[in-house]
DRENTORKOL-3810 file (N, C-alpha, C; in nm, 4 decimals):
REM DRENTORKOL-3810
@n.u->17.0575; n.v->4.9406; n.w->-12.6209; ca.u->16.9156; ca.v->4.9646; ca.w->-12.6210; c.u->16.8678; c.v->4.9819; c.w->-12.4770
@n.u->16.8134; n.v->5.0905; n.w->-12.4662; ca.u->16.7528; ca.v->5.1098; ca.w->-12.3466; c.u->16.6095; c.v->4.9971; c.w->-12.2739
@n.u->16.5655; n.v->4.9704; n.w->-12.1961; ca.u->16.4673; ca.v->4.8996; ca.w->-12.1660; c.u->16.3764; c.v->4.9918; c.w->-12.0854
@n.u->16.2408; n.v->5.0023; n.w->-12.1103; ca.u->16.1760; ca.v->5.1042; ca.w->-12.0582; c.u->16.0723; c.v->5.0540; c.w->-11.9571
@n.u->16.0409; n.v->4.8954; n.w->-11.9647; ca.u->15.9473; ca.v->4.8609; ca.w->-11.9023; c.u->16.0339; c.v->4.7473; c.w->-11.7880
@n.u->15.9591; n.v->4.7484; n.w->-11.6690; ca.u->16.0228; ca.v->4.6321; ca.w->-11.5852; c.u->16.0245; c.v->4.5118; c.w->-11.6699
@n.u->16.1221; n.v->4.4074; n.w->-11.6191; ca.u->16.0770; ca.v->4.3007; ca.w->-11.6250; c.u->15.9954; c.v->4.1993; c.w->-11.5538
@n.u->15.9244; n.v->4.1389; n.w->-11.6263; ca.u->15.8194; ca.v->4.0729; ca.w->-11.5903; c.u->15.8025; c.v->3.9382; c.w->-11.6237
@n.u->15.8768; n.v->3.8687; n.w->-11.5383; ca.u->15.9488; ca.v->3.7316; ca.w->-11.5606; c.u->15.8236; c.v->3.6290; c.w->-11.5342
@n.u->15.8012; n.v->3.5642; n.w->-11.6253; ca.u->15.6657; ca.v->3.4576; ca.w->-11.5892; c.u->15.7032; c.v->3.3334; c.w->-11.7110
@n.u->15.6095; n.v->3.2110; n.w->-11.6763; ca.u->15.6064; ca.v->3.1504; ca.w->-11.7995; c.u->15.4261; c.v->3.1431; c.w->-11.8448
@n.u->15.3877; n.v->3.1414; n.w->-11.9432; ca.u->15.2535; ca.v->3.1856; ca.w->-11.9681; c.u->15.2220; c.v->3.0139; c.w->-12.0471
@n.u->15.0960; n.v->2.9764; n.w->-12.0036; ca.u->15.0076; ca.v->2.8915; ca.w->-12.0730; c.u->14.9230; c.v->2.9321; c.w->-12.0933
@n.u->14.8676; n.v->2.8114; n.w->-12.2023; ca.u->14.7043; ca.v->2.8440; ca.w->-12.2380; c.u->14.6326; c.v->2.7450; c.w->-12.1285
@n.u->14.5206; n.v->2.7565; n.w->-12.0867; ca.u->14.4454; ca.v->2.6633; ca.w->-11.9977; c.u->14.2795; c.v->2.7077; c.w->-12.0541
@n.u->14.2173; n.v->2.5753; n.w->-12.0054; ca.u->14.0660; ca.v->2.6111; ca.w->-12.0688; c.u->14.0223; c.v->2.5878; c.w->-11.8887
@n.u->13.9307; n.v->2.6708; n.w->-11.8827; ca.u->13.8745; ca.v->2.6530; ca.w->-11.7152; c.u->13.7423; c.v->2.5498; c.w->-11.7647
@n.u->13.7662; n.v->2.4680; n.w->-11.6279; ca.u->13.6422; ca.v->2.3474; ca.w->-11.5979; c.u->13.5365; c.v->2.4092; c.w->-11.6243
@n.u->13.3994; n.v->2.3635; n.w->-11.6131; ca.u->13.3189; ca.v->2.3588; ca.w->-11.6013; c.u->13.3159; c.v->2.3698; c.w->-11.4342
@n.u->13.3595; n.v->2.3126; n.w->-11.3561; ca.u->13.3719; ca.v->2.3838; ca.w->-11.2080; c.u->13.4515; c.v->2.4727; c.w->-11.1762
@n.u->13.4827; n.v->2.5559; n.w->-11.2407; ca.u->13.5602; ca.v->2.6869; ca.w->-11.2389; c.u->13.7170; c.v->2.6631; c.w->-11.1932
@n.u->13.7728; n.v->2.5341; n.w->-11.2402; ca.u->13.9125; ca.v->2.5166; ca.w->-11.1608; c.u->14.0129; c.v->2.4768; c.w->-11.2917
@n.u->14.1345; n.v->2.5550; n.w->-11.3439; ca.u->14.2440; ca.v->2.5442; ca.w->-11.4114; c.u->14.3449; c.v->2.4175; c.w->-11.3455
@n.u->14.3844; n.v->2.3079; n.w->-11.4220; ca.u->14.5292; ca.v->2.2237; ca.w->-11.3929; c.u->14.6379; c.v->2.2949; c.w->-11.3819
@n.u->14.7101; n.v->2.3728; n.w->-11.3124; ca.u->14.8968; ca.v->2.3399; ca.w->-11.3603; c.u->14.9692; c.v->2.2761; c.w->-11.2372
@n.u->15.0723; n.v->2.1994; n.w->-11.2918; ca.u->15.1550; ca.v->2.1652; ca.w->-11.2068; c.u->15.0739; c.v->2.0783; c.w->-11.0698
@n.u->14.9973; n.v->1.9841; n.w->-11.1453; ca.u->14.9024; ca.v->1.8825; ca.w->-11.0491; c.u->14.8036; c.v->1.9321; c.w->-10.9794
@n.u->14.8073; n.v->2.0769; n.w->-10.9532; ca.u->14.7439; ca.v->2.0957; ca.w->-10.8542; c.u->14.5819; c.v->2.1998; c.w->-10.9439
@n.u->14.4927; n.v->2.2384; n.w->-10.8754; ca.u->14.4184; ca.v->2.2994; ca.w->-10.9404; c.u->14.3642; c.v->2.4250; c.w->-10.8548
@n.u->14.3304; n.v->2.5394; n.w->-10.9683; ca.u->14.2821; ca.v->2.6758; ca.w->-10.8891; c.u->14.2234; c.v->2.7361; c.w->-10.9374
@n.u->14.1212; n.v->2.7916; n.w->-10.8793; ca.u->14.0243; ca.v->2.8421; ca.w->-10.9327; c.u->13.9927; c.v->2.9527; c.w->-10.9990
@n.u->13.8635; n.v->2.9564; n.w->-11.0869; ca.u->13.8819; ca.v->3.1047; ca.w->-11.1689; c.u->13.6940; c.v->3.1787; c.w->-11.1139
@n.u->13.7131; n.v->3.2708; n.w->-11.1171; ca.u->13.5549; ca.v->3.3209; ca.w->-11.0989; c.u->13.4238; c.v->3.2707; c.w->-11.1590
@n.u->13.3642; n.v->3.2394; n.w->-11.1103; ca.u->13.2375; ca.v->3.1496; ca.w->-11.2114; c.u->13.2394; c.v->3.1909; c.w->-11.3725
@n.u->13.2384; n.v->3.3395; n.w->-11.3718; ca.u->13.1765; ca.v->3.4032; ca.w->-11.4888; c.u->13.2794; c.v->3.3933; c.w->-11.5914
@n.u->13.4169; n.v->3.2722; n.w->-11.5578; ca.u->13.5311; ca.v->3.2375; ca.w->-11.6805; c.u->13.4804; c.v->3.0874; c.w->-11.6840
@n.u->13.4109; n.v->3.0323; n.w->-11.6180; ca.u->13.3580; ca.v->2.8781; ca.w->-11.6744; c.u->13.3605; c.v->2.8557; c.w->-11.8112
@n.u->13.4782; n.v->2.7175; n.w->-11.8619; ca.u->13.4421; ca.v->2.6909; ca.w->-11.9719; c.u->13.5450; c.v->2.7659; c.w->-12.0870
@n.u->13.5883; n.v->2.8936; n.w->-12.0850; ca.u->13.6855; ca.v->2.9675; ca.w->-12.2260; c.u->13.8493; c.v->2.9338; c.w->-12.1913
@n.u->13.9085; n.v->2.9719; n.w->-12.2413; ca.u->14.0598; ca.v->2.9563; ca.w->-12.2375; c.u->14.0941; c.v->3.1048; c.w->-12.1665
@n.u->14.2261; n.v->3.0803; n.w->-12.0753; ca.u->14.2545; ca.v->3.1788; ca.w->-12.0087; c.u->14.4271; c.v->3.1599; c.w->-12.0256
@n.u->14.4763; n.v->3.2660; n.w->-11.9513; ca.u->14.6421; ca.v->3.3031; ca.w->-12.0232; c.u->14.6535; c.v->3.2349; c.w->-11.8485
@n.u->14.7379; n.v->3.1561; n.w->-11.8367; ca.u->14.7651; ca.v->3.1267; ca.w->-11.7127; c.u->14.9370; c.v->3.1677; c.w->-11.6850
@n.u->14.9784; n.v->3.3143; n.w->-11.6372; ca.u->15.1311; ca.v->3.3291; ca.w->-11.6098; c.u->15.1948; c.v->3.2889; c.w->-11.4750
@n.u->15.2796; n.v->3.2014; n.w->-11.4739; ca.u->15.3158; ca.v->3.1303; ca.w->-11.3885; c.u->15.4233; c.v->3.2344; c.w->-11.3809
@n.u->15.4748; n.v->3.2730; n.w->-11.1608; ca.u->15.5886; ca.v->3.3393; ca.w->-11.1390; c.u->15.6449; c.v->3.2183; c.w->-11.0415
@n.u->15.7168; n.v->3.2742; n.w->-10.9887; ca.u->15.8214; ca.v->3.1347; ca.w->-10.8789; c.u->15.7418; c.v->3.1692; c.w->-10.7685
@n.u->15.6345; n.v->3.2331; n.w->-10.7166; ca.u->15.5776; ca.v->3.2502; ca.w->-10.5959; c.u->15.4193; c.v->3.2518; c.w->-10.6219
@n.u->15.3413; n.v->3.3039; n.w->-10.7405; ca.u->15.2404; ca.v->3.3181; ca.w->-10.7592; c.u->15.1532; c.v->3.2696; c.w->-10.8952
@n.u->15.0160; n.v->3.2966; n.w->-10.9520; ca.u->15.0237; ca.v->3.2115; ca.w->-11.0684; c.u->14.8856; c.v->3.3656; c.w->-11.1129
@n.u->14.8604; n.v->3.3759; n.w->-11.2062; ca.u->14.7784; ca.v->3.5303; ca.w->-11.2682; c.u->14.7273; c.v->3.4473; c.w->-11.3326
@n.u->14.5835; n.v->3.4447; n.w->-11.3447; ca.u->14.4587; ca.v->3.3956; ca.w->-11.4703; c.u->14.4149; c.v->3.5220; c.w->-11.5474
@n.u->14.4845; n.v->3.5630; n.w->-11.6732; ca.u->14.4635; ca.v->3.6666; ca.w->-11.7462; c.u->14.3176; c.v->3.6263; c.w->-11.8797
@n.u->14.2548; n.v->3.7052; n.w->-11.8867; ca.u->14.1889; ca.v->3.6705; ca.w->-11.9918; c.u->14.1640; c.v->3.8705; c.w->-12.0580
@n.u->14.1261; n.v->3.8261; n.w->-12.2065; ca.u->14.1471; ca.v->3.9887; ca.w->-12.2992; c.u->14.2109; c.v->4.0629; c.w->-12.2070
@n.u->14.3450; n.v->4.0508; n.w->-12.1663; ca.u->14.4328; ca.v->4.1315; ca.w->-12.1527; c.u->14.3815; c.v->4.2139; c.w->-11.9467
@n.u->14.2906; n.v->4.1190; n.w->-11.8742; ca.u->14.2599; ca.v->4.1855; ca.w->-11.7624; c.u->14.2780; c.v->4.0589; c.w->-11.6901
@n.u->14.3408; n.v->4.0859; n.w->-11.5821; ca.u->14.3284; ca.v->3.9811; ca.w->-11.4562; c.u->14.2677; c.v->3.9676; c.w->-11.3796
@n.u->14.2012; n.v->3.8180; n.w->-11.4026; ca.u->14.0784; ca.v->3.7733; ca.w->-11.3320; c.u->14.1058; c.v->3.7279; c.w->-11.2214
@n.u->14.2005; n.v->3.6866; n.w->-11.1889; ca.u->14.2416; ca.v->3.5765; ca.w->-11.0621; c.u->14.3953; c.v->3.5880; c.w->-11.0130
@n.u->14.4519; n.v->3.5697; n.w->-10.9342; ca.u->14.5728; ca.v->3.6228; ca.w->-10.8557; c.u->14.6094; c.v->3.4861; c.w->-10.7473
@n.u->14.6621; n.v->3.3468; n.w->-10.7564; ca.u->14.6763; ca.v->3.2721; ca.w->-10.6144; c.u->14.8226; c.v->3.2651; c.w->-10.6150
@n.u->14.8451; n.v->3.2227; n.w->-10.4704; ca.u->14.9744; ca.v->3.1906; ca.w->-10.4398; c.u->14.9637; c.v->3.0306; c.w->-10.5228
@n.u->15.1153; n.v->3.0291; n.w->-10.5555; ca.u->15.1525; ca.v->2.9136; ca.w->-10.6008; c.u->15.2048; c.v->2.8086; c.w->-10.5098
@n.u->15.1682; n.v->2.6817; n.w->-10.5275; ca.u->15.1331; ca.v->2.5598; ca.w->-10.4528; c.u->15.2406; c.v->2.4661; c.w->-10.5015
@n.u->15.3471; n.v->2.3953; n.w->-10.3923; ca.u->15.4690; ca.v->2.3035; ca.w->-10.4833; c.u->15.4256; c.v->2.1851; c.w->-10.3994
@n.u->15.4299; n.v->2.1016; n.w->-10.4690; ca.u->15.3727; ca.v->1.9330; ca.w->-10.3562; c.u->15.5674; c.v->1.8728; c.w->-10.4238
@n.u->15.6322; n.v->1.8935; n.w->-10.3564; ca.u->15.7982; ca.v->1.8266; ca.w->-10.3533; c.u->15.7382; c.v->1.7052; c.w->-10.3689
@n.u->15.6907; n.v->1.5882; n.w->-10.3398; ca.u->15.6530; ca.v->1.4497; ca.w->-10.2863; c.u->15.5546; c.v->1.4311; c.w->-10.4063
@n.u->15.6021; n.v->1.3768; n.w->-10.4901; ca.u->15.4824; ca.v->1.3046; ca.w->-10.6020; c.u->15.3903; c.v->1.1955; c.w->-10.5445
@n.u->15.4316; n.v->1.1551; n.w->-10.4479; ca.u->15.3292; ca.v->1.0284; ca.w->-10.4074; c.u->15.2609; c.v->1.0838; c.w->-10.3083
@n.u->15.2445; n.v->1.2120; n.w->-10.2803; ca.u->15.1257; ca.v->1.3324; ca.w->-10.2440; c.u->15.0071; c.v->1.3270; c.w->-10.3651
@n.u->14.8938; n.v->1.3515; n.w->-10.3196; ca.u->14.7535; ca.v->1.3777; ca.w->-10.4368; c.u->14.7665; c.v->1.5080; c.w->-10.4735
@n.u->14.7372; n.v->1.5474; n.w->-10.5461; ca.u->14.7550; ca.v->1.6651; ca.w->-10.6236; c.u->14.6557; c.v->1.7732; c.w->-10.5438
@n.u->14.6643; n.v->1.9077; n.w->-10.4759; ca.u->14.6059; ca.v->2.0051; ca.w->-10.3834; c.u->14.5038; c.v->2.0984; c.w->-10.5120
@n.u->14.3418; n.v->2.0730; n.w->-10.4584; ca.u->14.2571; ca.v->2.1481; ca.w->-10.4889; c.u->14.2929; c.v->2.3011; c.w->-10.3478
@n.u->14.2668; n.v->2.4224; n.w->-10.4874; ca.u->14.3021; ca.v->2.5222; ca.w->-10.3935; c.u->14.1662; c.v->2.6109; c.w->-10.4382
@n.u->14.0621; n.v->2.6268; n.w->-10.3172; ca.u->13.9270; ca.v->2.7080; ca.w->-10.3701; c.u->13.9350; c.v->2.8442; c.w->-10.2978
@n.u->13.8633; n.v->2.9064; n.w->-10.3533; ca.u->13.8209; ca.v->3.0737; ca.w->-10.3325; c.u->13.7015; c.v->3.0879; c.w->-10.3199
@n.u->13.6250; n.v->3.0881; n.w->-10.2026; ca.u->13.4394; ca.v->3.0704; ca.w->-10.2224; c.u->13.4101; c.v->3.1601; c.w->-10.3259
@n.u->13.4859; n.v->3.3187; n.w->-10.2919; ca.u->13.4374; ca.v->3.3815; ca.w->-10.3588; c.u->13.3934; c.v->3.3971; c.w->-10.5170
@n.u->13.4643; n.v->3.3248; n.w->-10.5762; ca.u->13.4682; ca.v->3.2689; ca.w->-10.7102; c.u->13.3618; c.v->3.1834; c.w->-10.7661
@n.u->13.2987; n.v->3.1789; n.w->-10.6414; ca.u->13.1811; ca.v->3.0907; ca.w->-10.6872; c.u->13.0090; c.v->3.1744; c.w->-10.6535
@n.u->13.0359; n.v->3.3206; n.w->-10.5952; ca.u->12.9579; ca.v->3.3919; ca.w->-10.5809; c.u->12.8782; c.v->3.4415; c.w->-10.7098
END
């Protein structure tokens, strides 16, 4: 069988965004544009980056954040712009 499309290696969650516009994964938190406050978003996790998809369009794009050291606090990561 032929394969026609790249691959596009991710692992995908569901996440509901805060009420302060910020998604959990992996301890740390990141933000989504005001105007996703509150609904569920497709969160695809890559080994370098993390995509906040919602109906099939991407809202949000951050680098992904590794805290090695659990007895580190978990890293808020903001985007002013997201709050414009």
């Amino acid at each position: 069988m032929k394969v026609v499309a790249p691959f596009d290696g991710f692992i995908e969650q569901s996440k509901r965004v805060s009420s302060t516009c910020l998604i959990n994964f992996d301890r740390n938190k990141y933000p989504v544009p005001a105007s996703y406050a509150n609904p569920r978003v497709s969160l695809h996790a890559y080994s370098d980056k993390i995509k906040l998809v919602t109906e099939g369009q991407q809202v949000a794009e951050h680098q992904r954040v590794f805290t090695p050291n659990h007895e580190l606090p978990p890293r808020v990561i903001y985007q002013w712009q997201h709050y414009l």
